[in-house]
Phi, psi and omega in degrees: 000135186241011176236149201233171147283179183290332187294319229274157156234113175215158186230161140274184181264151177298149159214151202241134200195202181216167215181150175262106158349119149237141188275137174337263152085191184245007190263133168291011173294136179297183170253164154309327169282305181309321197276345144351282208296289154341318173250023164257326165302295188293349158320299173309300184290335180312303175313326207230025158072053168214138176333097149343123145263195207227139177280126174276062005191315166279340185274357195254313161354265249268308174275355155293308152342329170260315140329303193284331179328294215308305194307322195289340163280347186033073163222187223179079185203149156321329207215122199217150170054006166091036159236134147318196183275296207300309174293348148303312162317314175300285185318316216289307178131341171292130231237103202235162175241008178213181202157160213197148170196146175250144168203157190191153187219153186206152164313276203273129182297142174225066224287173182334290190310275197330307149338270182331297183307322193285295118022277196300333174280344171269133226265354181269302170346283210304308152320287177314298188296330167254062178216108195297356179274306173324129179226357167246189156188188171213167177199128194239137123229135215240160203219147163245187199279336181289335171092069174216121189268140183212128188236121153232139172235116205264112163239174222185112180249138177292129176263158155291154180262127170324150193269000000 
């Protein structure tokens, strides 16, 4: 299972590929590519009758924020600095009741599609990417000076606040 409760703990697996490079940068606005990126997943979720996500402005923060980690580190991991996906999640201020996160760092130029399809064949990538309580997300990517793309993608069911 790669979507967790807020208690729980799990990752999913790294997959490693090549993507066509977009700068990061620090405005939590999507890009052209992301938002690419974004309707080539909900195209997918679409196939399979479940609710388009939506992006969140802390959530792309947060999954740029995590690309740039991997690169400034040129590692690929779930967990940099002794924080996780959840705990990142948390630090950020959002407040969620369920989460997920995908990454991947790669060589080789790829686009967007191609990407999405690989992701979908992996059967943890994949989870995250179809797993109908999820409704936001961010998608971040970052380049190191060696030139190797590291992709996070944050996914997020919000919680509600007591009534």
């Amino acid at each position: 299972m790669t979507y967790v409760e807020r208690s729980a703990w799990g990752f999913v697996a790294l997959l490693s590929m090549g993507i066509l490079w977009v700068e990061a940068g620090q405005s939590s606005s999507p890009t052209d590519a992301e938002k690419l990126f974004l309707d080539l997943i909900n195209r997918e979720r679409e196939k399979k009758e479940l609710a388009p996500l939506a992006f969140h402005p802390v959530l792309v923060r947060v999954a740029r924020q995590h690309s740039e980690n991997m690169a400034k580190h040129g590692i690929t991991e779930h967990q940099l600095d002794g924080k996780n996906a959840f705990e990142r999640l948390s630090g950020s201020g959002y407040r969620f009741a369920k989460g997920g996160e995908n990454i991947a760092s790669m060589d080789l130029s790829i686009n967007e599609k191609d990407l999405v399809k690989r992701w979908l064949a992996s059967p943890e990538h994949s989870e995250n990417i179809l797993q109908p309580t999820f409704s936001e997300t961010g998608v971040g990517f970052a380049r190191d000076a060696k030139g190797r793309t590291y992709v996070t993608q944050v996914f997020a069911k919000p919680q509600i606040p007591p009534r």
